[in-house]
C-alpha positions as CSV (number, residue, x, y, z in Angstrom):
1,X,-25.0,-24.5,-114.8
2,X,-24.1,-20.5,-115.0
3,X,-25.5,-17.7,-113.9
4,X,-26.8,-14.8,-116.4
5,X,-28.5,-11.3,-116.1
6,X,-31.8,-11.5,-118.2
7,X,-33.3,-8.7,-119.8
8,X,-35.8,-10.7,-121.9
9,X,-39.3,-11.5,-122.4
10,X,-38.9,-14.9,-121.7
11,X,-39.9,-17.1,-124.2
12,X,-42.7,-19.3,-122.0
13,X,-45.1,-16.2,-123.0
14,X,-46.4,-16.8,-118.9
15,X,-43.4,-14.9,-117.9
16,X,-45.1,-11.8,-119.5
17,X,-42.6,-9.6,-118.0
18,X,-39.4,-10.2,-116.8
19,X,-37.0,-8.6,-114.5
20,X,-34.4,-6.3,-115.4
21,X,-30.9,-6.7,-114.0
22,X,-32.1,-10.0,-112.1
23,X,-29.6,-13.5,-112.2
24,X,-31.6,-16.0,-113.6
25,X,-30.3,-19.7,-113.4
26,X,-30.9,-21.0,-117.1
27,X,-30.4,-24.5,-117.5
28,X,-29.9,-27.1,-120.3
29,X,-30.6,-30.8,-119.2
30,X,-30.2,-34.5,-120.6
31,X,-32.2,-37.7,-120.3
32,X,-30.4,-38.3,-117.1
33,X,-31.5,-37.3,-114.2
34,X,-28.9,-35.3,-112.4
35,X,-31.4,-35.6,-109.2
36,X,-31.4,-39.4,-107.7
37,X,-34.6,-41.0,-108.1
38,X,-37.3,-41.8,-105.6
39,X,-36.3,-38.2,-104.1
40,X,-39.5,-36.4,-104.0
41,X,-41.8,-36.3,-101.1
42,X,-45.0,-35.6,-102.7
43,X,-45.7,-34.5,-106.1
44,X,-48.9,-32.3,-107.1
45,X,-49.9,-31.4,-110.6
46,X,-52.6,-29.1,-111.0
47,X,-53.7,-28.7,-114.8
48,X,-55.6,-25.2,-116.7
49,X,-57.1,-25.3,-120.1
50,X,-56.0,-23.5,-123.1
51,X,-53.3,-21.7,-122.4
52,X,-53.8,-18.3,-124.9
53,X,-50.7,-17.6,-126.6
54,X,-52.6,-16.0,-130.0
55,X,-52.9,-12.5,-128.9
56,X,-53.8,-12.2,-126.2
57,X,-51.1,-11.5,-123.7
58,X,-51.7,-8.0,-122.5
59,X,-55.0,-9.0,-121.2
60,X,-53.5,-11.6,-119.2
61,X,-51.3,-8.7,-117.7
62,X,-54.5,-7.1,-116.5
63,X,-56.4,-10.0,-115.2
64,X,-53.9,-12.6,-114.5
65,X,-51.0,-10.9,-112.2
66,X,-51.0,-13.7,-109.7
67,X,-50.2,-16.1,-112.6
68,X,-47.6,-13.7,-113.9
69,X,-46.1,-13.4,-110.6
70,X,-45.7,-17.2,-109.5
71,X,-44.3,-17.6,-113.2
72,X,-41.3,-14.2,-112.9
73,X,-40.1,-15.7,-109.3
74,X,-40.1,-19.3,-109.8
75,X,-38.9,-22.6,-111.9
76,X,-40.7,-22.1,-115.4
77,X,-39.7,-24.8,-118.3
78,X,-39.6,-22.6,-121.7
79,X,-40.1,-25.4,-124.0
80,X,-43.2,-27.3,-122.5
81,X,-45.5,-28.4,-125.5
82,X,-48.9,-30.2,-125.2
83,X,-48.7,-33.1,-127.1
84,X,-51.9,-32.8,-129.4
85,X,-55.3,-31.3,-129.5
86,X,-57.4,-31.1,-128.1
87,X,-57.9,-31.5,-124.2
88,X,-58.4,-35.2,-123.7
89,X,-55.2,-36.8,-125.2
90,X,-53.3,-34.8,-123.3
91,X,-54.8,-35.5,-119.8
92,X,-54.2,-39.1,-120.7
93,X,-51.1,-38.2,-121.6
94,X,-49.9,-37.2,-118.2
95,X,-51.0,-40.1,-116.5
96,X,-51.0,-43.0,-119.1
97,X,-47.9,-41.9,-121.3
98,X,-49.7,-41.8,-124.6
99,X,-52.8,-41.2,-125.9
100,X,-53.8,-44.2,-127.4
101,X,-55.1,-43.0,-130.3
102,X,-57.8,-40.6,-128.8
103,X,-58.1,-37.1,-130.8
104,X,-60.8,-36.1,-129.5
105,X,-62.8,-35.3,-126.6
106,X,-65.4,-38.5,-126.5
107,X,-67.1,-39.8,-122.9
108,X,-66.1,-42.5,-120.8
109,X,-67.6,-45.9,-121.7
110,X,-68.0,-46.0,-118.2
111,X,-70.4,-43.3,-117.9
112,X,-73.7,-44.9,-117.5
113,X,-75.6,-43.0,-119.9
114,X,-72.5,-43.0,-122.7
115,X,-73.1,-42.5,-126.5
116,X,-72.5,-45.4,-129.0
117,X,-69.2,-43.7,-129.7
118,X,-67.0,-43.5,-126.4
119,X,-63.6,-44.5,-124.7
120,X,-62.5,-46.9,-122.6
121,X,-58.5,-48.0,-121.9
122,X,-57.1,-51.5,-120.9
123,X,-53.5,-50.1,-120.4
124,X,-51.1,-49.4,-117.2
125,X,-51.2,-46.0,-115.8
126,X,-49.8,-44.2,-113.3
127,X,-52.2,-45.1,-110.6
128,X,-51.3,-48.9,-110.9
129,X,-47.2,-47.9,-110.4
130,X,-48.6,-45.9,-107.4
131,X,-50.4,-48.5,-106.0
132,X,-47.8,-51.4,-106.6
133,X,-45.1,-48.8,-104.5
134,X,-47.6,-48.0,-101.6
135,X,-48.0,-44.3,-102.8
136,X,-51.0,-42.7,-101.8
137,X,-52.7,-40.7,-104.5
138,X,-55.6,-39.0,-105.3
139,X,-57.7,-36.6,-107.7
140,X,-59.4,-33.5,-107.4
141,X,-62.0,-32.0,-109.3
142,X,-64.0,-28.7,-108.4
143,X,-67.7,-29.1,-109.1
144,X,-67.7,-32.7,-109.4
145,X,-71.0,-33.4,-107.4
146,X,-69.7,-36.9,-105.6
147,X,-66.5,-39.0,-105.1
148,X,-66.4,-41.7,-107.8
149,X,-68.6,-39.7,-110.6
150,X,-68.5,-41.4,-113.6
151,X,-71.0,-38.8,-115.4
152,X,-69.8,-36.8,-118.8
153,X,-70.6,-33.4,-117.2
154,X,-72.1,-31.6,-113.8
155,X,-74.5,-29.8,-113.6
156,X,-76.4,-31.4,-116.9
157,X,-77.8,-28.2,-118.7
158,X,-75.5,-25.8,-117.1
159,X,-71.9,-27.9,-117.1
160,X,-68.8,-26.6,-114.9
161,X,-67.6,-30.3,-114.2
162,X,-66.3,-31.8,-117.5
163,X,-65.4,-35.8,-117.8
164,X,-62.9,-34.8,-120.4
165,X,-60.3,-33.3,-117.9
166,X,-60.4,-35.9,-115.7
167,X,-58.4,-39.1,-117.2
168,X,-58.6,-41.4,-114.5
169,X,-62.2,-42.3,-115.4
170,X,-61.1,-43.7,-118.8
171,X,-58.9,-46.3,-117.5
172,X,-60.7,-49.5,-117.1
173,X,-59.2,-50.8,-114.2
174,X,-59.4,-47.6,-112.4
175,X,-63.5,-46.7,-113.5
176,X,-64.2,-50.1,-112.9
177,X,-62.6,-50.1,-109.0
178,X,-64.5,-48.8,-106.5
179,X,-61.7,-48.3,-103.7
180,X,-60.2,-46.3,-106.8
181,X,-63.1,-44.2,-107.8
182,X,-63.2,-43.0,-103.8
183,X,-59.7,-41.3,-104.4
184,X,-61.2,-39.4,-107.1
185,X,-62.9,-36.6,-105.1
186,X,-64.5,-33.0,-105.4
187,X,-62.1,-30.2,-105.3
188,X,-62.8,-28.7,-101.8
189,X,-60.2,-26.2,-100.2
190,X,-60.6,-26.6,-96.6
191,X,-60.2,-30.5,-97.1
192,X,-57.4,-30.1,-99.1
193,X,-55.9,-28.0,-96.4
194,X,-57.0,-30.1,-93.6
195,X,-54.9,-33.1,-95.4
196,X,-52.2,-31.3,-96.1
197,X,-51.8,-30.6,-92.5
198,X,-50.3,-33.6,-91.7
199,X,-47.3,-34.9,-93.2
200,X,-47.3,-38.4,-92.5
201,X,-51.0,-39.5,-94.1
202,X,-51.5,-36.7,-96.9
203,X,-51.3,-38.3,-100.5
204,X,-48.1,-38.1,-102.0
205,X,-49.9,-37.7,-105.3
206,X,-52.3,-35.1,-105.6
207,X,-53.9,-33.9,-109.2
208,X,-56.0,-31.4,-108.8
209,X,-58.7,-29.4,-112.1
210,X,-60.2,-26.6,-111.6
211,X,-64.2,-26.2,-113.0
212,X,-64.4,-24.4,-116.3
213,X,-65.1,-21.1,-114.9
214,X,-61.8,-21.2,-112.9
215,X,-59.7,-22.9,-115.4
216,X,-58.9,-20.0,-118.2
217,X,-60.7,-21.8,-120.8
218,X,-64.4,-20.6,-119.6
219,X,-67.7,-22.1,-120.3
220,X,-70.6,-20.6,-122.1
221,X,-72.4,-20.3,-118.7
222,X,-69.3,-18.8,-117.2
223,X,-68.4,-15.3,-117.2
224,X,-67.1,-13.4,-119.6
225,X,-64.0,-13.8,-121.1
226,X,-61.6,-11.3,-119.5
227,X,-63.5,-11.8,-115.9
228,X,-62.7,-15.9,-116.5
229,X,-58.9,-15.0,-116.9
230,X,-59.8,-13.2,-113.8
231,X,-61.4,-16.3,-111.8
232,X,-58.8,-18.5,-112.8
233,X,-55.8,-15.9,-111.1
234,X,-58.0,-15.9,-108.1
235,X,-58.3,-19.4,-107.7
236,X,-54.7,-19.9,-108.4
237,X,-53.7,-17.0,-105.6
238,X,-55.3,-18.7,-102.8
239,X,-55.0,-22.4,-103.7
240,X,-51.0,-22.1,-104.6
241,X,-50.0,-20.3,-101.0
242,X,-52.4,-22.6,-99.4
243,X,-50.8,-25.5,-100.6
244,X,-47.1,-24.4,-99.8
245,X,-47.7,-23.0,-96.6
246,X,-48.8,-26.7,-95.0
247,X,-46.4,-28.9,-93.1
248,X,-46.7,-31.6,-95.9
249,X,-45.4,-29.2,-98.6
250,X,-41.8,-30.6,-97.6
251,X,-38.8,-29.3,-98.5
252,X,-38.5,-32.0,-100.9
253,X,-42.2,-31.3,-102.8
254,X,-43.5,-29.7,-105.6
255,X,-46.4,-28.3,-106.9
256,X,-46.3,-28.7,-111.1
257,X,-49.0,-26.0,-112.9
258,X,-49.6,-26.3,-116.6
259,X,-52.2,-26.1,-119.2
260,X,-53.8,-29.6,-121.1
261,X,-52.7,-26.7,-124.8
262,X,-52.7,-23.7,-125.9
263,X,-54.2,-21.4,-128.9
264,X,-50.7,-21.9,-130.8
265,X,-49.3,-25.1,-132.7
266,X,-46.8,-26.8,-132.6
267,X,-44.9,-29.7,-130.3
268,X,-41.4,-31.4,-129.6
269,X,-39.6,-34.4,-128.9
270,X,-40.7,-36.7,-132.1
271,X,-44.2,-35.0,-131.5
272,X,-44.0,-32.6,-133.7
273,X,-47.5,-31.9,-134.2
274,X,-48.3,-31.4,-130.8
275,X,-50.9,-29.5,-128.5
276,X,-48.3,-25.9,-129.1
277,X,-46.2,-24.4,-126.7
278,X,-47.4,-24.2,-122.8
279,X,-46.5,-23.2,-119.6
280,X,-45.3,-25.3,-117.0
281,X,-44.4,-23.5,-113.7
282,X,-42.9,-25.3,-110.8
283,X,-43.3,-24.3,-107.5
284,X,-41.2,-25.6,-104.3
285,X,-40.8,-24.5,-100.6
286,X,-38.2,-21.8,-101.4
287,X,-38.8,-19.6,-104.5
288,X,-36.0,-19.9,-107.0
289,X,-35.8,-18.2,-110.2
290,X,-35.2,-20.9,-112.5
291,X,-35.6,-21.1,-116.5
292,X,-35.0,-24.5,-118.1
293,X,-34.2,-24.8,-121.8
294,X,-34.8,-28.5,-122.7
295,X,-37.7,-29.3,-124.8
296,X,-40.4,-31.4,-122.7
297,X,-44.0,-32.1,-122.7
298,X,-46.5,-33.8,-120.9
299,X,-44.5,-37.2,-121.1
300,X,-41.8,-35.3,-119.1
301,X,-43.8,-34.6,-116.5
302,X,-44.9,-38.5,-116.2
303,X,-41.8,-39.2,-116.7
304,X,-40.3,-36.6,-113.5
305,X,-43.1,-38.1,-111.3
306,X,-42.2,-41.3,-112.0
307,X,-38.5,-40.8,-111.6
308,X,-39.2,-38.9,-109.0
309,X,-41.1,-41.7,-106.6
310,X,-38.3,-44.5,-108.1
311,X,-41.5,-46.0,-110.4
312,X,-40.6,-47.5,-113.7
313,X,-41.2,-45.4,-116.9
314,X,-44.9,-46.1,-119.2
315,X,-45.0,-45.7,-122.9
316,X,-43.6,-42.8,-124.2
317,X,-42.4,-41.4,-121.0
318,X,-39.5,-44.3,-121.3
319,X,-37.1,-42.1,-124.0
320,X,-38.5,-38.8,-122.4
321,X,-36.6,-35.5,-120.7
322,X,-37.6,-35.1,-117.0
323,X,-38.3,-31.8,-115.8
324,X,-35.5,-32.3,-113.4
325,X,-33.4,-29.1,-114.6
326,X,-36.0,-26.9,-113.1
327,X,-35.0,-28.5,-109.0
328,X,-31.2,-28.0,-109.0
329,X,-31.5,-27.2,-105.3
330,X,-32.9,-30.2,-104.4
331,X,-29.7,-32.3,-105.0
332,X,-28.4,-30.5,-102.5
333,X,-31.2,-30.9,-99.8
334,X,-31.0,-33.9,-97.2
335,X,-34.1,-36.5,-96.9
C-alpha cells in the first residue's frame, strides 16, 4: 500500500470531483483476502438502479451532492461492473452468485397472479449459508405494502414497489418459506433505527431497496427526472448517517452502496459483457479515503460478505476478487 496526492477525476464517475492536494490511499488487491475471514460484524448492502454514466454527470453535481460527498470522503472501488442487463440478473447476482440464465426482468413464479412466462430458482443462496451459520438477516424494501409480498408490483396501476429488485422472492426455498418471507419486510426508517439500536439482536445482514422514486432510476408516476436524482440524494442523506450513527454500526461494520447497472457497457472478470461500470461506495465507522483498483463486480461483493461472515463461496463468487482492498483499517482493529 502507498500513499499518493490525487488531482484526478477519479475514474468511478460517482467521485464527480475530487480533491486537490488530498492523500488518497489507492490500492491494488489479489484473490486473497489480506483481512481474516469471519471478521465483520454486520454487513449491509443497500442497492440504486441505473447508475447514469452517458452524460449526464453535471446534473448529478446539482441534485446529487450528498452522493458526491459520501463517494469524495470514503472507500470507493473504481472498477465495479454490473454483470449484465438489465436489473434482475444482477440482484440475483448478489445473493445467488450467478444469474442462472435470466436476461430479463420476468415475475416470480411465486407471485400468485404470475404470467405463463416467469422465474423460479432451485439453487443455494446466500440466505441458506446465513441460516446454516446462525446469521440473522433480513430484507428491506420501501413501498412494499406487507412482510412476505410475493406480488410483481405495489401499488397496481401506479407501481413504486417493483418484484424485480428484490431477489429473495425468486428463490424457491426462500418464496416458498414462510419464517423466510417474514424477514423480507417494508423499508421503514424508524424501525430500522429502532433495530439498530441494539447490538446484540439487530441482523447481521441487512439489504435494503429503495422505491423507484427514491432509487435514481424513477418511475413514470415519479417525478421528474432531475427532481428523482434529487429524491434519491435525500433518501441516501438521512438513511446513511442514520445507519452509522447506531450502536450496532460497530467498528467492524459496513454499509456497501451500489447500483444493480448503469447507462454504459461494459463488464470484467471473464464477464465481459457485463451490466458497465458502477459505483460501489463503502462506508465504515470512521471515514477513510480509500480508492481500490482491482476489477470486481457484483460476485465480489457475495464473495466479501461471504468471506467476510467465514461462509463458503456460491457459484461464481468461488474464483472472484473481494472487495477487501477498500477496509485496510480493519486488519488493524481488535474484535
Amino acid at each position: 500500500m502507498r500513499l499518493r496526492p490525487t488531482g484526478l477525476v477519479l475514474a468511478t464517475a460517482v467521485v464527480l470531483a475530487s480533491a486537490i492536494g488530498l492523500y488518497v490511499v489507492r490500492l491494488r488487491h489479489d484473490h486473497t483476502s489480506s483481512v481474516p475471514s469471519s471478521h465483520l460484524d454486520r454487513i449491509i448492502v443497500l442497492v440504486l438502479e441505473s447508475y447514469r454514466s452517458d452524460g449526464v454527470d453535471p446534473e448529478k453535481i446539482a441534485y446529487n451532492p450528498f452522493l458526491t460527498k459520501l463517494a469524495a470522503q470514503n472507500r470507493v472501488a473504481l472498477n465495479y461492473y454490473g454483470v449484465r442487463k438489465p436489473s434482475l440478473p444482477n440482484y440475483l447476482a448478489m445473493i445467488g452468485g450467478d444469474t442462472f440464465g435470466i436476461s430479463n426482468n420476468q415475475e416470480s413464479c411465486f407471485n400468485p397472479t404470475h404470467a405463463t412466462s416467469c422465474h423460479s430458482i432451485a439453487a443455494p443462496n446466500l440466505v441458506d449459508q446465513l441460516e446454516a451459520a446462525n446469521i440473522a438477516w433480513e430484507g428491506l424494501f420501501e413501498s412494499m405494502p406487507v412482510a412476505g409480498f410475493l406480488g410483481e408490483k405495489f401499488p397496481k396501476h401506479k407501481p413504486v414497489y417493483a418484484q424485480k429488485h428484490n431477489p429473495f422472492v425468486y428463490f424457491k426455498d426462500v418464496a416458498l418459506d414462510p419464517v423466510r418471507l417474514a424477514k423480507l419486510k417494508p423499508f421503514v426508517s424508524s424501525e430500522l433505527t429502532a433495530e439498530l439500536a441494539d447490538a446484540t439482536s439487530a441482523s447481521r445482514f441487512i439489504y435494503i431497496v429503495p422505491n423507484l422514486c427514491d432509487d435514481e432510476h424513477g418511475a413514470k408516476n415519479c417525478r421528474p427526472d432531475a427532481v428523482t436524482l434529487e429524491a434519491a440524494d435525500f433518501f441516501l442523506a438521512k438513511t446513511v448517517p442514520t445507519i452509522v450513527s447506531t450502536p450496532a454500526f460497530t467498528d467492524r461494520s459496513v454499509l456497501f452502496i451500489t447500483f444493480d447497472n448503469s447507462t454504459g457497457i461494459g463488464g470484467c472478470c471473464g464477464h465481459w459483457f457485463g451490466g458497465g461500470r458502477i459505483p460501489l461506495i463503502a462506508v465504515t465507522k470512521h471515514a477513510m479515503k480509500v480508492r481500490g483498483e482491482t476489477p470486481s463486480n457484483h460476485y465480489s461483493l457475495l464473495a466479501t460478505i461471504e468471506d467476510g461472515f467465514g461462509l463458503p463461496r456460491l457459484a461464481n463468487a468461488t474464483g472472484a476478487a473481494t472487495l477487501f482492498d477498500l477496509l485496510p483499517d480493519f486488519a488493524q482493529v481488535a474484535r
